[in-house]
C-alpha positions in Angstrom: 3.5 -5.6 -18.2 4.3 -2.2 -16.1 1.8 -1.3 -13.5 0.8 2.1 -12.5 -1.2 3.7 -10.1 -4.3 4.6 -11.8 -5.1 7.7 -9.8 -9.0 6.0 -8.6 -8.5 6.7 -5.3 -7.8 10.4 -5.4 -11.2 11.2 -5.9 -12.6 11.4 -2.8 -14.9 9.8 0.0 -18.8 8.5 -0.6 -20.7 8.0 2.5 -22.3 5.7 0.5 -21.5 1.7 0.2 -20.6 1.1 -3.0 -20.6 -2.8 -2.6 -22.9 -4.4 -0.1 -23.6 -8.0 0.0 -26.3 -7.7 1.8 -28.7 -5.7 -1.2 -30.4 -7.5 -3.8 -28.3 -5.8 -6.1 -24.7 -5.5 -4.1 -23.1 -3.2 -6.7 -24.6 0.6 -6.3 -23.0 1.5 -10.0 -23.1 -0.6 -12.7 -20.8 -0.1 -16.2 -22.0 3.0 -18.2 -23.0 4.9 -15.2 -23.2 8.4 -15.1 -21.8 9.5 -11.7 -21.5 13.0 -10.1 -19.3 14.2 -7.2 -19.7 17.1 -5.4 -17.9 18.6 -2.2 -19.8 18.2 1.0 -18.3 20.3 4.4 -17.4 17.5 7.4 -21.0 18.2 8.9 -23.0 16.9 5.9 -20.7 14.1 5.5 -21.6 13.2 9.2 -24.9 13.2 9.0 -25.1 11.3 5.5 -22.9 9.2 7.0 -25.5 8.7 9.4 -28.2 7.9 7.5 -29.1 3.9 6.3 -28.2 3.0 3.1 -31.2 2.5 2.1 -32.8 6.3 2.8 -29.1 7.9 1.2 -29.1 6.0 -2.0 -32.5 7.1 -2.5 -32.0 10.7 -1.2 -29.0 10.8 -4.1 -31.4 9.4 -6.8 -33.8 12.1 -5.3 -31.4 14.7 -5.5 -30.1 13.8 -9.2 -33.3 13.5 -10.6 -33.9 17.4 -9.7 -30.1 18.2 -10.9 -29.2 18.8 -7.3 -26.1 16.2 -6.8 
């Protein structure tokens, strides 16, 4: 079998934990997910980056449900 680089990881950076033992749930996406990335400027990554977990998954939900992510 030949392996190849699969390209993932050029994507980009989430301030958000995509897998965190500690939730009830510990996987943020799930198969079937619809996911959107947009470019944030290094001073809105800082202060997502800032936030808990908890208040910037549900500012993204937020966000998506009024088409703003």
């Amino acid at each position: 079998m030949l392996f190849r680089s699969s390209g993932w990881h050029i994507l980009g950076r989430t301030p958000l934990r995509l897998f965190d033992p500690g939730r009830a749930d510990p996987f943020l996406f799930r198969a079937g997910d619809r996911v959107r990335f947009r470019r944030v400027d290094p001073a809105e990554y800082q202060r997502l980056s800032d936030m808990t977990s908890e208040a910037l998954l549900l500012a993204s939900r937020v966000a998506a449900s009024r088409g703003v992510a």
